[in-house]
C-alpha positions, 0 to 999 in steps of 0.5 A, spaced: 500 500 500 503 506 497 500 512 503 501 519 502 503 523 509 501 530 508 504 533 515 509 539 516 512 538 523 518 535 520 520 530 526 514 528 526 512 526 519 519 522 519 517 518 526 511 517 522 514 514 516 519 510 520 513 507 523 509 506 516 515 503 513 517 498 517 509 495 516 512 495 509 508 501 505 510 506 501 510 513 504 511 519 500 512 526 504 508 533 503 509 538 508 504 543 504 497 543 501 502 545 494 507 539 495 501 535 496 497 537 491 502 535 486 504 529 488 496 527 488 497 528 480 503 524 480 502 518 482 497 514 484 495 513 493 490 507 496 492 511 503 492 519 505 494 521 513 492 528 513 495 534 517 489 540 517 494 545 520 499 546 514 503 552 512 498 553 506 491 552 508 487 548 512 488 540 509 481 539 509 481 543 502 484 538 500 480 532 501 475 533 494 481 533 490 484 526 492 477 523 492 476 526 485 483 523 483 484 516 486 477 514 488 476 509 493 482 512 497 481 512 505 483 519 508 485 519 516 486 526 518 491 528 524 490 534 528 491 537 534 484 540 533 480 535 537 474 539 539 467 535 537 465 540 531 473 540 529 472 532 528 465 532 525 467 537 520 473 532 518 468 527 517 463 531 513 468 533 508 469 526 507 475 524 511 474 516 513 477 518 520 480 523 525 486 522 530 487 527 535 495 529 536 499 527 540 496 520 539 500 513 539 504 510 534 500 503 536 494 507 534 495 511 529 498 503 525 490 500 528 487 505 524 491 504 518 489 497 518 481 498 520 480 503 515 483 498 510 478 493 512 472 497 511 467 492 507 467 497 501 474 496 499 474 487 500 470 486 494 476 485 488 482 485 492 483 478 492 487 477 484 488 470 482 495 468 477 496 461 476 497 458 482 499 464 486 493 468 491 495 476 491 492 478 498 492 485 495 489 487 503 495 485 506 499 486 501 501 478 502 502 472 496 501 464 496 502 459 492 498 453 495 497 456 501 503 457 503 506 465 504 512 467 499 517 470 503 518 477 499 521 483 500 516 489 500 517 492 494 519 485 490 510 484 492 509 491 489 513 489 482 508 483 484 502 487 484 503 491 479 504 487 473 497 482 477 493 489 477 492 489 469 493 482 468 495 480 460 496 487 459 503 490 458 505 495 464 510 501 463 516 501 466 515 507 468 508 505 472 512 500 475 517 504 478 511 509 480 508 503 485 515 500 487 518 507 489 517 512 493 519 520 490 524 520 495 527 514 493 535 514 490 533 509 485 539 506 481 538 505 474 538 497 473 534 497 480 527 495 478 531 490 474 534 486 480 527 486 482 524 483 478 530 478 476 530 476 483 522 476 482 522 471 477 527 466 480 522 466 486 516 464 482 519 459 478 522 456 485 515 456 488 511 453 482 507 459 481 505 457 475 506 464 471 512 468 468 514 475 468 517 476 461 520 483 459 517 487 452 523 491 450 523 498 450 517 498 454 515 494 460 513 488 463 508 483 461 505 478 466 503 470 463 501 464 465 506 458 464 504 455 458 
């Protein structure tokens, strides 16, 4: 899952990203409404954690935009305005939480995980290839009921090809899904995923093959 935090207090948007990254999401950082606004545009979020204080604005403004350009995606607001008619404005625009600063990090990490459980969002998140089950969820892979062992961003190759199933995904596309914007990313990076990803697949007997359309990206197939 790729989780736009949108917060300016720089100490706490890196101990809020150390804490997501360590469950293994992608985290990308804007510390203003500009900031954020573009990086909506840019790629794609199933999560947002949304700071209202921010030096530009109030960051509820920002909520009917990211519905309108990544519909679906959950949006948890976080701020130190905790008075009634302050959360419930944060709902009414649209927020699916609101966590009042200073919170727990074993909290914030609970709530992450409940609203991806909402039930609107289980239909469809389960893709079938070959042999192999994607928990797209929990962000989890089997082959016959038994968990790959898969670095995190070797499951974001993964999900990407899965999502668009026999068709072609762009190189670029990939490395949307796989890295976040403030990533140093070495040119055969995405490569050595994706080899290591193959070797994977094949040990397992995942039934499908990833298979490079030169000049292009990857496609994913079923063994024939």
């Amino acid at each position: 899952m790729r989780i736009l935090l949108i917060e300016d207090e720089l100490q706490l948007a890196e101990t809020l990203r150390g804490a997501l990254e360590r469950e293994r999401f992608i985290v990308d950082h804007a510390d203003r409404i500009a900031v954020a606004r573009e990086a909506s545009l840019m790629a794609s979020f199933d999560l947002v954690l949304l700071d209202r204080t921010l030096p530009d604005g109030d960051g509820l403004s920002l909520v009917q935009a990211l519905r309108a350009d990544h519909p679906g995606v959950a949006i948890i607001v976080l701020s130190a305005r905790g008075e009634i008619s302050d959360r419930i404005a944060g709902l009414d625009k649209g927020a699916d939480d609101y966590l009042i600063k200073p919170f727990s990090l074993d909290e914030m990490l609970a709530r992450v995980r409940a609203v991806r459980r909402r039930p609107a969002d289980l239909a469809g998140e389960t893709i079938r290839a070959g042999s192999l089950v994607y928990d797209l969820a929990n962000d989890e892979a089997s082959v016959e009921g038994v968990r790959l062992d898969l670095p995190r961003r070797e499951l974001r190759v993964l999900a990407a090809l899965l999502k668009p199933r026999g068709r072609t995904v762009l190189r670029e596309m990939l490395e949307q899904a796989v890295y976040g914007f403030d990533d140093e990313v070495q040119s055969n990076a995405l490569d050595s995923h994706i080899s290591r990803l193959r070797r994977k697949l094949a040990e397992v007997g995942a039934g499908i093959e990833i298979h490079a359309i030169r000049g292009v990206g990857y496609l994913l197939r079923d063994v024939s």
